[in-house]
C-alpha positions as CSV (number, residue, x, y, z in Angstrom):
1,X,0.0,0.0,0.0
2,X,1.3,3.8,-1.4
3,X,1.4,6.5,1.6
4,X,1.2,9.5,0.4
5,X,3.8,12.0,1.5
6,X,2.8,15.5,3.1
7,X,4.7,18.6,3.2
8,X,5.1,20.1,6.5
9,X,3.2,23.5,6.8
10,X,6.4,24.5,9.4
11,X,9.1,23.5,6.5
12,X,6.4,25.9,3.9
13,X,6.7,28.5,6.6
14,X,10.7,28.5,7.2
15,X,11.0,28.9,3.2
16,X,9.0,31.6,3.0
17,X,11.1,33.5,5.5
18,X,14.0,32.4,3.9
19,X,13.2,33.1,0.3
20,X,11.6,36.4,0.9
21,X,14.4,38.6,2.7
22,X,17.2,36.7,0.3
23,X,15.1,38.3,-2.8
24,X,14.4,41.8,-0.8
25,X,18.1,41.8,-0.1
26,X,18.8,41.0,-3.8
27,X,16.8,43.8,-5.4
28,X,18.3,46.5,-2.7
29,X,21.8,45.2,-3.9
30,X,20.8,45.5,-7.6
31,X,19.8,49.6,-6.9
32,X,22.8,50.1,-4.8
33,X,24.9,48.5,-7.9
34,X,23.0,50.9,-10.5
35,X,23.9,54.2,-8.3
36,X,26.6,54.9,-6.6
37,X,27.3,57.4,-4.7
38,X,28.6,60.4,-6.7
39,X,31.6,61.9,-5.0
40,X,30.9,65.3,-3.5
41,X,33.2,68.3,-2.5
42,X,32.6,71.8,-0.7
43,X,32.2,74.7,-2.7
44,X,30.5,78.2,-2.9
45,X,27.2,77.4,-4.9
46,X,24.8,80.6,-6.6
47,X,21.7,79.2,-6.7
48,X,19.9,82.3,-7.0
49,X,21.7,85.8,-8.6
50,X,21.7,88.6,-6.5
51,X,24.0,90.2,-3.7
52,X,27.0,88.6,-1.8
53,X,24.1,86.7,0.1
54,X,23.2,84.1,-2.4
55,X,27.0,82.8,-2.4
56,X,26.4,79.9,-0.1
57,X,28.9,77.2,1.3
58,X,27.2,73.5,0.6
59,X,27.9,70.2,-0.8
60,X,27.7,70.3,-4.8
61,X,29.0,67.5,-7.2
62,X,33.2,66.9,-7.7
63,X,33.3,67.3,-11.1
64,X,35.0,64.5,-13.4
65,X,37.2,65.6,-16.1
66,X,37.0,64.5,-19.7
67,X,39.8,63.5,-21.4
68,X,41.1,67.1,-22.7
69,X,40.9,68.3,-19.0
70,X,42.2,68.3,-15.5
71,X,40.7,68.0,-12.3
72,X,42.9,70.4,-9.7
73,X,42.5,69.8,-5.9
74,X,42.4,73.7,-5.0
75,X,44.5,75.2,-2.5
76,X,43.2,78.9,-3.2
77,X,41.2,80.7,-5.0
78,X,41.5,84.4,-6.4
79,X,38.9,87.2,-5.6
80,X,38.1,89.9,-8.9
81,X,35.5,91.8,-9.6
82,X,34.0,89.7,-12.7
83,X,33.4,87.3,-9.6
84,X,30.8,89.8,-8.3
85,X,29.0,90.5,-11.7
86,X,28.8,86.8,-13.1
87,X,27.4,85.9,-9.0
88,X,25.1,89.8,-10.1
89,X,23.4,87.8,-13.0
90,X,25.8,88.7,-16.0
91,X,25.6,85.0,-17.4
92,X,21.0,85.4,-17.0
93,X,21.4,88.8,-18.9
94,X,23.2,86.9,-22.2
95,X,21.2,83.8,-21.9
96,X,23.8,81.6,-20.4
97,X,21.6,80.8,-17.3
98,X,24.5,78.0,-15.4
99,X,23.0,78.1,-12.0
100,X,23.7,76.3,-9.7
101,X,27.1,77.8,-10.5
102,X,30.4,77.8,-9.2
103,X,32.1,81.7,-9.7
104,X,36.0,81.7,-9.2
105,X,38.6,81.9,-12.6
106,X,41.6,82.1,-10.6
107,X,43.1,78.7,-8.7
108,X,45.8,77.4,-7.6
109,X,46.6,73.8,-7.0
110,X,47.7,70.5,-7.1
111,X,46.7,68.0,-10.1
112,X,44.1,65.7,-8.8
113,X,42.9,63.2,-12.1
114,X,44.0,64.1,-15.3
115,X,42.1,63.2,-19.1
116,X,43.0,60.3,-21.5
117,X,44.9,63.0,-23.6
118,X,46.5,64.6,-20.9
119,X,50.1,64.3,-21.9
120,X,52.4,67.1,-19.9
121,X,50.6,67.6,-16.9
122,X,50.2,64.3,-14.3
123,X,49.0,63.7,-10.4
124,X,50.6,65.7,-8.2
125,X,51.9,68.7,-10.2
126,X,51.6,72.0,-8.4
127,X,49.7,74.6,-10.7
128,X,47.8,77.6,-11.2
129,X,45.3,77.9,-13.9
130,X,42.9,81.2,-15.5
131,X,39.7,79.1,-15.5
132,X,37.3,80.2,-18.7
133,X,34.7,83.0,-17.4
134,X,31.8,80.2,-19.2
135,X,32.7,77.8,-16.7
136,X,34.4,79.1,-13.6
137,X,34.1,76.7,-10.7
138,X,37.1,78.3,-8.4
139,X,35.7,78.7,-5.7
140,X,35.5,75.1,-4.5
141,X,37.6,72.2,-3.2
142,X,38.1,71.0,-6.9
143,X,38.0,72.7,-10.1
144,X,38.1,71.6,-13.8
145,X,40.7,73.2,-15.9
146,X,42.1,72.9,-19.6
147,X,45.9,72.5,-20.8
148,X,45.6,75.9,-22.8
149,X,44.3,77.4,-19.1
150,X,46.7,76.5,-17.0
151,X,50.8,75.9,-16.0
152,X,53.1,74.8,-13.4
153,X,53.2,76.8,-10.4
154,X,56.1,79.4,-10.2
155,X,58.4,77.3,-7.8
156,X,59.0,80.6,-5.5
157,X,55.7,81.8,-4.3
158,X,53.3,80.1,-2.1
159,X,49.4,78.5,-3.0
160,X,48.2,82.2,-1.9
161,X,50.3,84.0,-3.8
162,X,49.8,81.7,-7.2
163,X,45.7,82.2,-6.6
164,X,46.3,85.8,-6.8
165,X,48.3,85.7,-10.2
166,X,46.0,84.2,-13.5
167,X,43.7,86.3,-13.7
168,X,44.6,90.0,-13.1
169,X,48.3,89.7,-14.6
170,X,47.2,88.1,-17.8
171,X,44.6,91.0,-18.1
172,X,47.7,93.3,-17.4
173,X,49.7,91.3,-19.9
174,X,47.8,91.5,-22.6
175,X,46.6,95.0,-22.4
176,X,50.5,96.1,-22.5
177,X,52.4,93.1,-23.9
178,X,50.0,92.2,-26.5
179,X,47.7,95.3,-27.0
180,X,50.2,97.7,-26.9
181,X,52.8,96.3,-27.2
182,X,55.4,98.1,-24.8
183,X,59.0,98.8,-25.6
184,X,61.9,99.8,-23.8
185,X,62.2,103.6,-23.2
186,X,58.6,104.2,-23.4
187,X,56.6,105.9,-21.2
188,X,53.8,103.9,-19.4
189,X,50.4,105.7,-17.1
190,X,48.6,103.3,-15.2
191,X,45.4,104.2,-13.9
192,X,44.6,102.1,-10.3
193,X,48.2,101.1,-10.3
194,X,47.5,99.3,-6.3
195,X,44.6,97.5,-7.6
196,X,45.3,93.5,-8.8
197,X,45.4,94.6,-12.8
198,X,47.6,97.9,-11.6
199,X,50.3,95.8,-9.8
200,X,50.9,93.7,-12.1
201,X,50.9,96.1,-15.0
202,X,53.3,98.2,-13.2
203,X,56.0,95.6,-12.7
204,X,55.7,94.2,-16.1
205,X,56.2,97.3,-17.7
206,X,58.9,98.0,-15.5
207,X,60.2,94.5,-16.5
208,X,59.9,95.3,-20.2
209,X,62.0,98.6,-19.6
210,X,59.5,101.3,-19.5
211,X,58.9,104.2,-17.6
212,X,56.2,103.8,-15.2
213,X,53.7,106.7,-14.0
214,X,50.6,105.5,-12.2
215,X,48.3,106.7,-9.9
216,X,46.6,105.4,-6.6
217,X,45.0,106.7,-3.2
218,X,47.2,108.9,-0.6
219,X,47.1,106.0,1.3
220,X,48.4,103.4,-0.9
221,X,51.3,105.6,-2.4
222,X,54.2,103.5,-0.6
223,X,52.5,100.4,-2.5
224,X,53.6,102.2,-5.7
225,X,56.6,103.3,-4.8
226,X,57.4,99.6,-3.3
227,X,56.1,98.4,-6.8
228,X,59.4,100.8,-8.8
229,X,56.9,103.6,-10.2
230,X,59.0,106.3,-11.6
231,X,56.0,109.2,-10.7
232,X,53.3,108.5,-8.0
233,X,50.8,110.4,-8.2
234,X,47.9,110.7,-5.4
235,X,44.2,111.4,-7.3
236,X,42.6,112.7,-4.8
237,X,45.0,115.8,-4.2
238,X,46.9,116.1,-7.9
239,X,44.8,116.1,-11.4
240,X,47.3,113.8,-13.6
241,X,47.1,115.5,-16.7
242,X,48.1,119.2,-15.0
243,X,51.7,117.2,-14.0
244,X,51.8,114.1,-17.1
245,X,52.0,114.6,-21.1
246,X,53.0,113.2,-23.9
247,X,53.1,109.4,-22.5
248,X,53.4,106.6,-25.1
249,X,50.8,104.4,-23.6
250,X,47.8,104.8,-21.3
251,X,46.4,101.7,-19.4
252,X,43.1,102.8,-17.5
253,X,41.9,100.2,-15.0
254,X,39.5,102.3,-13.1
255,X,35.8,104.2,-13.8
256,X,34.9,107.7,-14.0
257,X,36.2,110.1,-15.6
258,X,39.5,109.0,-15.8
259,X,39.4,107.6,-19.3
260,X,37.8,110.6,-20.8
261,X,40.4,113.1,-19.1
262,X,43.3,110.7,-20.4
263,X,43.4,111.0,-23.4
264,X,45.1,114.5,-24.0
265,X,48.4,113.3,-22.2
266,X,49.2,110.4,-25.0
267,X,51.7,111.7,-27.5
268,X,50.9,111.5,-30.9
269,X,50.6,108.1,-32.7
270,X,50.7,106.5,-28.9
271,X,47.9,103.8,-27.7
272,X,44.9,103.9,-24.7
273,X,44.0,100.6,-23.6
274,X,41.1,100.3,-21.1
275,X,39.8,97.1,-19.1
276,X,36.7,99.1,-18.0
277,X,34.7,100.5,-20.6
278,X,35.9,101.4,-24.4
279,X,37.5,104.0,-25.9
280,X,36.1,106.6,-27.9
281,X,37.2,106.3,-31.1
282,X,36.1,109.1,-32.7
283,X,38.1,111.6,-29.9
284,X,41.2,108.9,-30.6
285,X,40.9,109.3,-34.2
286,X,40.7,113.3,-33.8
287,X,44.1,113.7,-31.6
288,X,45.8,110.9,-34.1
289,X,46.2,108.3,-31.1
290,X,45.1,104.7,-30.8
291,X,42.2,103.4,-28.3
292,X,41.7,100.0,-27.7
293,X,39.2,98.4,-25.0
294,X,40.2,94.9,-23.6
295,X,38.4,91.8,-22.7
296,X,40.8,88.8,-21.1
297,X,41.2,85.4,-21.9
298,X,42.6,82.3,-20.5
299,X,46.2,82.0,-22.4
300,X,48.9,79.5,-20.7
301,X,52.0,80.8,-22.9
302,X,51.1,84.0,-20.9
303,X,51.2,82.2,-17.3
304,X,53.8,80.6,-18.7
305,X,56.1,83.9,-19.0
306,X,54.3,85.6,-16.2
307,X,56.4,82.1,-14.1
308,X,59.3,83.3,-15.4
309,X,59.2,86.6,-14.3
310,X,57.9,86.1,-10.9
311,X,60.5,83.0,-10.4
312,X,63.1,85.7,-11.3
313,X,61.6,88.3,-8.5
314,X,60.9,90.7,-11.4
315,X,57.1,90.5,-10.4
316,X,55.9,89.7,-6.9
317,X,51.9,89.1,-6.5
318,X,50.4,92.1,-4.1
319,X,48.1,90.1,-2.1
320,X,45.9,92.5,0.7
321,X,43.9,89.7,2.5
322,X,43.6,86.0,2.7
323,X,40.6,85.0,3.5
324,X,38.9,81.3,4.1
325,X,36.7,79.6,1.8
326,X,33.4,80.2,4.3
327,X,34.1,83.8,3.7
328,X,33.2,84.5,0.2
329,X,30.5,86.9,0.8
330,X,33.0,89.1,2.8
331,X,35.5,89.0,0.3
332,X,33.1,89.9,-2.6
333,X,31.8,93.1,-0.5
334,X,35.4,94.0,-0.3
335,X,36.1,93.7,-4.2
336,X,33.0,95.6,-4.6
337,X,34.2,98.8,-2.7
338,X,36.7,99.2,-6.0
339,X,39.4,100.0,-3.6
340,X,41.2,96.6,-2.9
341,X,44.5,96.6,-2.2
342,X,46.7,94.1,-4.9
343,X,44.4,90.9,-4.4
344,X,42.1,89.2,-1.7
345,X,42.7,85.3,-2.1
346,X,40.3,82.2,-0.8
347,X,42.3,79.9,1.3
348,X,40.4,76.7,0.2
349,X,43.2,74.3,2.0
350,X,46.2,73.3,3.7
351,X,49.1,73.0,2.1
352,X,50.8,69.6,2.8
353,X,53.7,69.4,4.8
């Protein structure tokens, strides 16, 4: 006779709890699997444009760089006043909305990761880089740069120092070097010679030969003096063109008046560059001079020669304040007042010892 075997309802039961977390378990795994986490960094984030206020410290994504870029482990992080006008809503005014954004175009760093066709830079490599004003991103922990951006750090100045170069002495570079193209014996007038563009212009034209007049506040005439100005000359107690005239080449780094009242002190067949607002060309046409207005760019040959001169002590970065990360907003108020000092920097870390 055939007896019929019988599951047991408590072996049915013990499978069930068996089966049912190993399957739960399973599909968690498979989602964990399909997203990891994304690496994340601090950084200044404007989610909103506006006034210093909307510069907030947070967690955003570390970026990734493709394989024509670098990604730099930031160590500072310069301070200009484009900072202020792209955080202002310059980038929503030409339809190049990037917020959430990341402002900062001046870093300094070490090489983090580097792209497939990354050939002369590699991990480790101490640099400073003049990040593209479409993209930014300096004021974080890590920053995307480009090869044509970007070069090795001059070997003589510090992290600080380097944030406080790209930016402000390419603008100065190619406004003289490369605009108007400066010679030895000439005569040079820089207006805001103790801002970050002034300083630098000052000691490269110096470097390049020139005669330098330039002008600043009463209280920051010992910066130009420091800086190897031939003629200081205080605004607020002398009107430049009463004691300047016939000057080979104007660079006007300020707003005001100053641009329209400069132009009668430039010799004949001499050139006005300005970094604020453009020339008139119709008044620089009349007096038989040139006028040029001036837009930077990122350019590492520039940075390139700018390491020269600095690791030769021919130019020395002019840096006012140093300021942490947290304290963006601060800083920004300051570069708004127009009346900074060489260059406020970000200190975003700790150099290694």
């Amino acid at each position: 006779m055939r007896i019929a075997r019988r599951v047991s309802p408590i072996t049915v039961s013990a499978l069930r709890r068996l089966l049912l977390p190993t399957a739960v378990v399973g599909i968690l795994a498979g989602i964990s699997a399909a997203q990891p986490a994304k690496p994340t960094m601090k950084a200044i984030v404007v989610h909103e444009y506006g006034g210093p206020e909307v510069l907030k410290y947070e967690n955003a994504p570390r970026p990734e760089p493709k394989e024509d870029q670098v990604l730099v482990r930031v160590m500072a992080a310069g301070v200009n006043p484009v900072d202020a006008i792209v955080r202002q809503g310059m980038f929503g005014q030409r339809d190049l909305d990037k917020r959430p954004l990341i402002v900062g175009y001046d870093i300094s760093g070490v090489v983090e990761k580097t792209g497939a066709k990354i050939e002369k830079l590699k991990r480790g490599d101490a640099v400073y880089a003049y990040l593209s004003i479409l993209h930014g991103g300096g004021y974080a922990e890590f920053a995307i740069a480009k090869p044509d951006e970007m070069s090795l750090k001059p070997r003589n100045i510090n992290f600080e120092e380097a944030g406080a170069v790209p930016l402000a002495a390419t603008t100065a570079w190619q406004a003289l070097i490369d605009t108007a193209k400066i010679d030895k014996g000439q005569t040079v007038l820089i207006h805001g010679g103790s801002g970050g563009v002034g300083s630098f212009a000052i000691q490269i034209a110096k470097a390049r030969g020139a005669r330098v007049i330039a002008t600043a506040s009463t209280a920051n005439q010992d910066l130009l003096k420091q800086l190897g100005v031939d003629q200081a000359i205080d605004y607020t107690t002398t009107k430049f063109e009463d004691v300047v005239k016939d000057v080979d080449v104007v660079l006007n780094a300020v707003r005001g008046d100053t641009l329209a009242r400069s132009y009668g002190v430039i010799k004949k067949g001499g050139i006005i560059v300005s970094i604020t607002e453009p020339p008139d060309q119709a008044m620089c046409e009349k007096l038989g001079i040139r006028g040029s207005d001036l837009t930077a760019h990122p350019d590492a040959n520039v940075l390139q020669e700018l390491s020269k001169l600095i690791e030769a002590k021919k130019i020395k970065p002019i840096v006012s304040q140093v300021m942490p990360l947290t304290e963006a907003a601060k800083a920004q108020e300051q570069i708004e007042t127009r009346h900074t000092r060489g260059k406020i920097v970000l200190k975003v870390a700790d150099e290694a010892k």
